[in-house]
C-alpha positions in Angstrom: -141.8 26.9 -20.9 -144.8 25.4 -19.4 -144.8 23.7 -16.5 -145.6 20.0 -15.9 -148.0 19.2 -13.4 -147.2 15.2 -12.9 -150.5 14.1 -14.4 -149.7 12.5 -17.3 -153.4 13.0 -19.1 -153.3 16.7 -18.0 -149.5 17.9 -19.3 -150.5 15.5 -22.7 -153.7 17.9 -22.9 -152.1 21.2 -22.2 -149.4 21.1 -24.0 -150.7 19.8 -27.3 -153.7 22.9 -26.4 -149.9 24.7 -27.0 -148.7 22.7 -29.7 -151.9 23.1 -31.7 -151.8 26.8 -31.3 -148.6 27.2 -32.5 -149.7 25.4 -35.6 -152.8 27.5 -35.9 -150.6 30.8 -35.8 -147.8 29.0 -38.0 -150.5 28.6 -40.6 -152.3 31.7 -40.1 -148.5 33.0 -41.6 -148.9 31.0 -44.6 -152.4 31.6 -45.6 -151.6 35.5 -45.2 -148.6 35.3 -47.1 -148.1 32.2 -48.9 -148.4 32.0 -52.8 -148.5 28.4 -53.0 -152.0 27.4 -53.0 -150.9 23.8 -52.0 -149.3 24.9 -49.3 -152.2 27.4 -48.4 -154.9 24.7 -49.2 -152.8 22.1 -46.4 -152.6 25.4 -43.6 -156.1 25.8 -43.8 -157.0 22.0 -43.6 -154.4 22.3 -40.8 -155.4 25.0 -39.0 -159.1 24.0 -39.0 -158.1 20.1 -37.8 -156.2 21.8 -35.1 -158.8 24.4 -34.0 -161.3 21.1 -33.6 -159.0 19.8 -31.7 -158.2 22.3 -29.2 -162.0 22.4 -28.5 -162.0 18.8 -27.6 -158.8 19.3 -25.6 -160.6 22.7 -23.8 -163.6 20.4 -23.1 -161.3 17.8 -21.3 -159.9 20.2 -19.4 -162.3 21.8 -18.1 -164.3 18.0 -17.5 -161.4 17.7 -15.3 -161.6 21.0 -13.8 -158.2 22.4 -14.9 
């Protein structure tokens, strides 16, 4: 569980960093294993949307020194 830090803007941030992850690893599952290519055509569109985004929620971050 991670702990919130009573910034709004920051726990947002960190925790969607987490979310997104999650969704990058739960995709990662389904590309490897998967036999649907529908559903292995929306993990990878997923898991590279995500991966952008947890660039521009590291760059916040660390703009904000966290």
């Amino acid at each position: 569980m991670m702990k919130f830090t009573g910034d709004a803007h920051v726990d947002f941030m960190s925790h969607m960093r987490h979310h997104h992850q999650g969704g990058i690893d739960m995709a990662k599952v389904a590309l490897a294993d998967g036999k649907d290519p529908e559903v292995k055509k929306l993990a990878q569109d997923i898991a590279a949307a995500q991966e952008k985004e947890i660039v521009t929620i590291n760059a916040w971050l660390k703009a904000k020194g966290k």
